[in-house]
C-alpha positions in Angstrom: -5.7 65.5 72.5 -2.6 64.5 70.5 -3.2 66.8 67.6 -3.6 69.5 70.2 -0.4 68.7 72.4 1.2 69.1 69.2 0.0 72.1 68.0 0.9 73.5 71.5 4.5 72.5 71.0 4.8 74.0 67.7 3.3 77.6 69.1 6.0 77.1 72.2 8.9 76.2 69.7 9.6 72.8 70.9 9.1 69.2 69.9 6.1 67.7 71.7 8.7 64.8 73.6 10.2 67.9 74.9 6.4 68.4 76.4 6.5 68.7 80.5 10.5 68.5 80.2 11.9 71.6 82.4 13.9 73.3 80.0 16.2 75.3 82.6 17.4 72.1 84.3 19.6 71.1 80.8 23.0 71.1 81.1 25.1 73.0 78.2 25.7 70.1 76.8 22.3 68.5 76.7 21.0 71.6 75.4 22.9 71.7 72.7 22.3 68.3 71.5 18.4 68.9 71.7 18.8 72.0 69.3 21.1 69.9 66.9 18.6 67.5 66.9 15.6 69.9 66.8 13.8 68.3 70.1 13.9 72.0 71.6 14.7 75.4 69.9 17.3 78.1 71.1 14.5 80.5 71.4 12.4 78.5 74.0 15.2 77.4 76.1 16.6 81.5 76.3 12.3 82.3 77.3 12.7 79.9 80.1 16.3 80.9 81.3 14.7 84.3 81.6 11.6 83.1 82.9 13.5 82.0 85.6 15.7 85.0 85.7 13.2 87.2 86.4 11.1 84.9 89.2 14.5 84.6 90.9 15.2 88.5 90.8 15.5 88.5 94.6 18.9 86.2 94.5 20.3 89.8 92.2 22.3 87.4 90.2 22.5 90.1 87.0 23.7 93.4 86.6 22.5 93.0 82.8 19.8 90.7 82.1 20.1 91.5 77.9 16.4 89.7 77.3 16.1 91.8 73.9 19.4 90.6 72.3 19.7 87.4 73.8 16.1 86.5 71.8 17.4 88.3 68.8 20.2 85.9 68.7 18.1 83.0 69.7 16.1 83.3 66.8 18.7 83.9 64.7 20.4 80.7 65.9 16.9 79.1 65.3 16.7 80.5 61.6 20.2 79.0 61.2 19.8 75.7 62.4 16.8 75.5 60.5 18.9 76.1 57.2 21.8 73.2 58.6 24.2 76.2 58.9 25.7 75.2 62.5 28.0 77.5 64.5 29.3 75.0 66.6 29.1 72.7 69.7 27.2 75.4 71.8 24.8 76.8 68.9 22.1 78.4 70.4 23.2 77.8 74.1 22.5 80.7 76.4 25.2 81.8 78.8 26.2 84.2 81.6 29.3 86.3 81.6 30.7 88.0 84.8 30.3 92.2 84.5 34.1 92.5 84.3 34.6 90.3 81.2 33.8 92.3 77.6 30.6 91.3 75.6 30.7 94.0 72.9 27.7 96.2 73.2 27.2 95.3 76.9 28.2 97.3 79.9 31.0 96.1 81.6 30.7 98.0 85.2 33.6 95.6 87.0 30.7 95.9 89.7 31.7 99.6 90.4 29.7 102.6 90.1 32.5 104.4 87.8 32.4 102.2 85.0 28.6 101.9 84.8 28.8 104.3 81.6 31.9 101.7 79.9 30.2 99.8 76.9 33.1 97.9 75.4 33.1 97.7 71.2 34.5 94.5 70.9 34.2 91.2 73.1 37.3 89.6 75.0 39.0 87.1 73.1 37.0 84.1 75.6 34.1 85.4 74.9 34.6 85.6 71.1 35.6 81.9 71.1 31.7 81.2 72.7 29.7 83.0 70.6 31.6 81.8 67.6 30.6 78.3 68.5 27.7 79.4 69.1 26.7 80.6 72.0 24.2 83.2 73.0 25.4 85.9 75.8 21.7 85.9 78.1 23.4 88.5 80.3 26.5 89.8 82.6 26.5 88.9 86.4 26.9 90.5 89.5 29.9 90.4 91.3 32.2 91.2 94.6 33.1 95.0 93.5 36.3 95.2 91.2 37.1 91.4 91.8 38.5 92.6 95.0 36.0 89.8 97.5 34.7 86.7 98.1 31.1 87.5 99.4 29.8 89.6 96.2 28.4 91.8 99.2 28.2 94.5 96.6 27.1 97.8 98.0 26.1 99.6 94.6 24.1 97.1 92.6 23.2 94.8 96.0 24.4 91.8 97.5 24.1 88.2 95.7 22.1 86.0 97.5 23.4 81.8 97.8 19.8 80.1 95.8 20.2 77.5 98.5 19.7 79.7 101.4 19.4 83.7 99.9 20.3 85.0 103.6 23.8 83.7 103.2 26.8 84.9 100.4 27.0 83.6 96.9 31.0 83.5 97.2 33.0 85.6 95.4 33.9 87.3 93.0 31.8 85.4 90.7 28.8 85.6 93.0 26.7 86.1 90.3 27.7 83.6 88.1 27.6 80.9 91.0 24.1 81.8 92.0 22.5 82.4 88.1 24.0 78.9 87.4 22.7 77.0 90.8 19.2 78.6 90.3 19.0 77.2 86.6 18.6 80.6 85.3 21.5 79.6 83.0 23.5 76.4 82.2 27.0 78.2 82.4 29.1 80.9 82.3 32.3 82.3 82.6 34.1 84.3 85.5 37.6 85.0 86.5 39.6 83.7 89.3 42.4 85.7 90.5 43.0 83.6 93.8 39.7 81.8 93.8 36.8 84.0 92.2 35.5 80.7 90.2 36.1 78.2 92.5 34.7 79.3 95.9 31.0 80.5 94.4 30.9 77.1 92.8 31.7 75.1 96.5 29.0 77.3 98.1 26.8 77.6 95.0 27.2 73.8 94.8 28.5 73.7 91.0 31.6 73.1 89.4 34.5 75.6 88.4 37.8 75.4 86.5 40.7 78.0 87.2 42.9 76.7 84.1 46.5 76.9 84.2 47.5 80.3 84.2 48.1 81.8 80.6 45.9 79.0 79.2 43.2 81.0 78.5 43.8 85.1 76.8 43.4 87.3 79.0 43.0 90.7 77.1 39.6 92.4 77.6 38.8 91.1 81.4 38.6 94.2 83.6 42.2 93.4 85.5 43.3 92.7 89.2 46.9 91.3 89.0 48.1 90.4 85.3 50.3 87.3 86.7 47.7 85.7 88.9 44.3 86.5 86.9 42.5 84.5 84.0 39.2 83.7 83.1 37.2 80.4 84.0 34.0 78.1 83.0 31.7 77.5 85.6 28.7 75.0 85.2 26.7 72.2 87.1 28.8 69.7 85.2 32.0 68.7 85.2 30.8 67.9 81.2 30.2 71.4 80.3 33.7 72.3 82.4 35.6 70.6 80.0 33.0 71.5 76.5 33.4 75.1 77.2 37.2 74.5 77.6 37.8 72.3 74.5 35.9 75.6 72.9 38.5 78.6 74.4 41.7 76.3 74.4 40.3 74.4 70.7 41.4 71.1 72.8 40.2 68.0 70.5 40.3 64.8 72.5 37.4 63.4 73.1 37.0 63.4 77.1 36.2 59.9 79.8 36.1 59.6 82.9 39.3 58.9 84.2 39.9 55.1 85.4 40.4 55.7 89.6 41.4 52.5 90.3 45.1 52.8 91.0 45.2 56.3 90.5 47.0 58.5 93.4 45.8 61.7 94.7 47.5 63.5 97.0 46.2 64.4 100.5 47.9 67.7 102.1 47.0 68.1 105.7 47.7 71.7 105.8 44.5 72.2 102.7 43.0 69.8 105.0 43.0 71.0 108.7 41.4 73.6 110.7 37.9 73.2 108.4 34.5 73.6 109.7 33.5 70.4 111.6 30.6 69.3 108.6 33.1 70.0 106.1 35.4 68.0 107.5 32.6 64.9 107.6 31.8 65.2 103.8 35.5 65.4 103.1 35.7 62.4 104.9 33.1 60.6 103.2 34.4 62.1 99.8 38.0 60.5 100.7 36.4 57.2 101.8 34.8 57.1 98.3 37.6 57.6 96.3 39.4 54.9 98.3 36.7 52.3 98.0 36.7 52.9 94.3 40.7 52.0 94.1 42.2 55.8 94.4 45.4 55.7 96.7 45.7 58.1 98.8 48.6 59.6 99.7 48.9 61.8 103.0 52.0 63.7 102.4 52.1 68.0 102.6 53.5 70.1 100.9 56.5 71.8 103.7 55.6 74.9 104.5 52.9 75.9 102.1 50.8 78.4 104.0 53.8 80.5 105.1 55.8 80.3 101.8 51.7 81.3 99.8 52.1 84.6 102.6 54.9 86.3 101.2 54.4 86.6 97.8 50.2 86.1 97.7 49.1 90.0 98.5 52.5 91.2 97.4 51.9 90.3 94.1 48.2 91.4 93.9 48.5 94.7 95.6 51.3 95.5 93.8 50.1 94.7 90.1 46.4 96.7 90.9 48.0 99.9 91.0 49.9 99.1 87.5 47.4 97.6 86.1 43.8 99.0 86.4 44.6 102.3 85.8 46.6 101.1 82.5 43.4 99.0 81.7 41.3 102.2 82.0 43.6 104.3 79.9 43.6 101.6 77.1 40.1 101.5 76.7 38.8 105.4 77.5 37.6 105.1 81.2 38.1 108.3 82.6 39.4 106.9 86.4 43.1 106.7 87.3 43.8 104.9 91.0 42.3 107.9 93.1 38.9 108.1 90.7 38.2 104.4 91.5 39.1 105.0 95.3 36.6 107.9 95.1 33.9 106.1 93.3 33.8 102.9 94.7 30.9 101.6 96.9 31.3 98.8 99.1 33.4 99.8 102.2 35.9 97.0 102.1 37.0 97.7 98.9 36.8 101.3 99.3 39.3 100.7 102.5 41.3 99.2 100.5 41.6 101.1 97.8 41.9 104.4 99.8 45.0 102.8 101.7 46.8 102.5 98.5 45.8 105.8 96.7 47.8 107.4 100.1 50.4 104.8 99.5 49.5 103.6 103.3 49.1 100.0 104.5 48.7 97.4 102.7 51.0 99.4 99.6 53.3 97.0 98.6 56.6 98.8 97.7 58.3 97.6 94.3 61.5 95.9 95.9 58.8 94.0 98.1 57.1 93.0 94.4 60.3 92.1 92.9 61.4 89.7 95.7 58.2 88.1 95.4 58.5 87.5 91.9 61.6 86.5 91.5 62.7 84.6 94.7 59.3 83.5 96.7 57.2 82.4 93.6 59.8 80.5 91.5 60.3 78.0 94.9 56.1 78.0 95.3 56.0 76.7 91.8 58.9 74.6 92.4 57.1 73.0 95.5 54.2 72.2 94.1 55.9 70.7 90.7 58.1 68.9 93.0 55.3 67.5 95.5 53.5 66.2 92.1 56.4 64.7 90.9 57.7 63.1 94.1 54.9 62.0 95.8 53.5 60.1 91.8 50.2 61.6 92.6 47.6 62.8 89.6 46.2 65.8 92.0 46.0 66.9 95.4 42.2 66.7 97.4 40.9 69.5 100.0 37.8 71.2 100.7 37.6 73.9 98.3 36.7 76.5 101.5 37.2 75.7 105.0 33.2 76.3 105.9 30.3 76.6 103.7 28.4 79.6 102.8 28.7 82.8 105.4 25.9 84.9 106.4 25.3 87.9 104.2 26.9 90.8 106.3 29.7 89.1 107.8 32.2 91.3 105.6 35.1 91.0 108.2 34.4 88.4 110.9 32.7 84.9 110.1 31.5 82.0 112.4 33.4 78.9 112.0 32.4 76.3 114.2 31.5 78.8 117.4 34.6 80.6 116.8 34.9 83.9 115.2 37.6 83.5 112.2 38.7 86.3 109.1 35.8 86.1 106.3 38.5 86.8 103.5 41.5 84.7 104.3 39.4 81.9 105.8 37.7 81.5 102.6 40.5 81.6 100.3 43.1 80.0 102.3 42.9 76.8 100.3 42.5 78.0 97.0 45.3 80.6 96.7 48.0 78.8 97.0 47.8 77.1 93.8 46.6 80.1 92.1 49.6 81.9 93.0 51.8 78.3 92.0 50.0 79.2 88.3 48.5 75.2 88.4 45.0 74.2 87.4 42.1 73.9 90.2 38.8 72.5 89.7 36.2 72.3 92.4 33.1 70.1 92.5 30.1 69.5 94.7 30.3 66.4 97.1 27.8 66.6 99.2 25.4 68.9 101.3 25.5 69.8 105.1 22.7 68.8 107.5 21.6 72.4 107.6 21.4 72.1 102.9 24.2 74.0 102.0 26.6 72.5 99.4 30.5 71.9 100.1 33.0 71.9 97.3 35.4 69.2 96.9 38.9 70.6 95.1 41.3 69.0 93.0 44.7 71.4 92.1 46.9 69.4 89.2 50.3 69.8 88.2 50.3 73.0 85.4 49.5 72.1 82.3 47.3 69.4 83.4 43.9 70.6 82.8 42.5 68.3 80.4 43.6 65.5 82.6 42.4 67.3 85.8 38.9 67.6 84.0 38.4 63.5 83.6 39.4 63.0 87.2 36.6 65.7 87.6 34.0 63.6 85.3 35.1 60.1 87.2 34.4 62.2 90.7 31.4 63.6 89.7 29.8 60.2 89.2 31.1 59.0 92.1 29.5 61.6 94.5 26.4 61.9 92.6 24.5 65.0 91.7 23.0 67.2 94.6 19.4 68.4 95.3 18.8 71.9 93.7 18.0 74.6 95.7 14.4 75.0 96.7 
């Protein structure tokens, strides 16, 4: 019986302790510790990510599943490991990559039906950095069309379902990476966040996402919304692989722990913190009781007049830098679409609304004296309040619910439920997250907990900028604290 477990292990290209172990549940982290070690090889753990892949089809996680090169560079990772010859900390690790960041050879469709022909030459910069360490690109996700959503409701290649209940949205945009990641049909990926596109699939995906301080990470080759808000982040089921895949893009060295929370002070803004969904408001309770019993003071002071001051320079700013800088991206790399060809081509009809408004220079058009006063007056005293509020109030981070309500039906594009009442699906779920995107600071969101009816609710952490390494062991202490949740069924 022994001789023939063994045998079976060798045919499967594993080691026989890896026998009965379920391959797709590893972390990034764990997995690549196992191939360094030789306890599992790149090639079986890629089978079983798209194994998985393709029995959760119905969730229309990818846009590209790339089975054939994603084995080609298993093996190869295999033959090198084999020989000693190791890339780096992810060698052999399978990944996902949201359809608007480049992976040479790939197509990069944004999630829009004109750019389905678009196969970049050469990978962005981010994505460069993981596959020279070592990582192995399993395929590119679905998404809210153009970046432009939060439900991934995407009416050419289909709407992402949440693995926890498919009915309901997979956030946005980086639905597919959420939902691919939750459903173990990868360990991690990467997606963008413009003013929460990491951060709210991960809450209602029940993972973990890092937006990194803006201009931490390059942001050439990433399909654009707004050049001064945008950047690329990891997303993962831990907080771990958060900071591996960072330590990889940035080439940070320290060694992360768990920060120490005894004595540590996070701050507690009511206006991140009011008005949420009545079960969300119960975990974040809990969450907040936690960190107190473990020695975390608390500090419930806001931030004057966040909201309003977020208003007048948040769609400004975005709406503004679209109509600069998609068509310049498209003229850069050969896409045949100026402003009116994506208007024409696009799918999904909020999107298209949107679009078509500006094209006709209509409602919501932001006119470039609007911009510049955004720029120059309201942002500067946004990023002063926040820097101020950190350095005032002596606190580490600010807490909230990453979104005010967990995962919306799929279909409620305008209008959402939130306790009985009917509230705006878009601004309701980015209200707490865009802020500090717009600020330029560092926002990491977390799973604490699940509501009575199994969805997952994300806990958020925003830092002061340049504090991302620091926000991560906060992350890695919390994680611990609130304890992994169920996966989806």
């Amino acid at each position: 019986m022994k001789i023939a477990k063994i045998a079976l292990s060798a045919a499967l290209g594993f080691s026989a302790n890896a026998l009965g172990q379920d391959l797709t549940s590893m972390s990034a982290s764990e997995a690549a510790t196992k191939i360094r070690k030789g306890e599992i090889t790149s090639e079986a753990l890629t089978r079983a990510l798209i194994d998985k892949a393709k029995a959760g089809k119905t969730l229309n996680a990818f846009i590209t599943l790339d089975e054939e090169g994603a084995l080609k560079a298993a093996k190869a990772a295999d033959a090198a490991a084999r020989a000693k010859k190791w890339k780096g900390p992810l060698h052999g690790v399978p990944l996902v990559i949201k359809d608007n960041i480049h992976v040479a050879g790939l197509p990069n469709t944004a999630g829009t039906p004109g750019m389905k022909g678009f196969v970049p030459k050469e990978s962005a910069p981010v994505v460069k950095k993981l596959v020279a360490a070592g990582a192995i690109v399993l395929g590119k996700t679905n998404m809210h069309e153009l970046a432009f959503g939060i439900t991934s409701n995407n009416a050419a290649f289909g709407a992402v379902g949440n693995p926890y209940d498919p009915k309901r949205i997979a956030g946005g945009s980086s639905g597919g990476n959420g939902a691919a990641i939750a459903a173990r049909m990868a360990p991690a990926g990467l997606g963008s966040d413009t003013g929460g596109s990491v951060r709210i699939p991960s809450a209602v995906n029940g993972i973990a996402g890092l937006r990194p301080t803006i201009g931490r990470y390059p942001q050439a080759g990433i399909t654009p919304i707004a050049h001064t808000r945008d950047t690329a982040g990891p997303m993962a089921r831990d907080v771990a692989d958060l900071a591996l895949l960072d330590s990889v893009i940035t080439g940070a060295k320290d060694a992360l722990v768990p920060a120490q929370l005894k004595g540590l002070r996070i701050g507690v803004p009511k206006s991140l913190n009011d008005g949420v969904e009545s079960e969300t408001a119960r975990l974040m309770g809990d969450a907040l009781a936690k960190l107190k019993a473990a020695g975390v003071e608390l500090v419930e002071a806001d931030i004057p007049g966040l909201m309003d001051l977020n208003n007048k320079l948040s769609f400004p700013i975005a709406l503004y830098e679209v109509t600069v800088d998609l068509p310049a991206y498209a003229k850069k790399f050969g896409i045949k679409l100026d402003l009116k060809g994506y208007a024409e081509t696009i799918a999904s009809p909020d999107v298209k609304g949107l679009f078509g408004a500006l094209v006709k220079g209509e409602p919501p058009t932001i006119p470039k004296k609007v911009y510049q006063e955004a720029m120059k007056v309201h942002r500067p005293v946004l990023i002063k309040a926040y820097a101020d509020y950190f350095a005032q109030q002596k606190v580490a981070a600010i807490a909230f619910p990453t979104v005010p309500l967990p995962a919306a039906p799929i279909g409620d594009d305008q209008e959402t439920l939130l306790d009985g009442k009917k509230v705006p699906t878009f601004a309701t779920f980015i209200r707490n997250t865009d802020p500090g995107s717009n600020a330029g600071v560092p926002g990491l969101s977390l799973p604490m907990g699940m509501t009575k009816s199994g969805l997952p609710v994300g806990f958020a952490l925003d830092g002061p900028s340049g504090s991302d390494r620091k926000l991560l062991a906060i992350g890695l202490a919390l994680a611990a604290l609130f304890g992994p949740i169920p996966e989806p069924k």
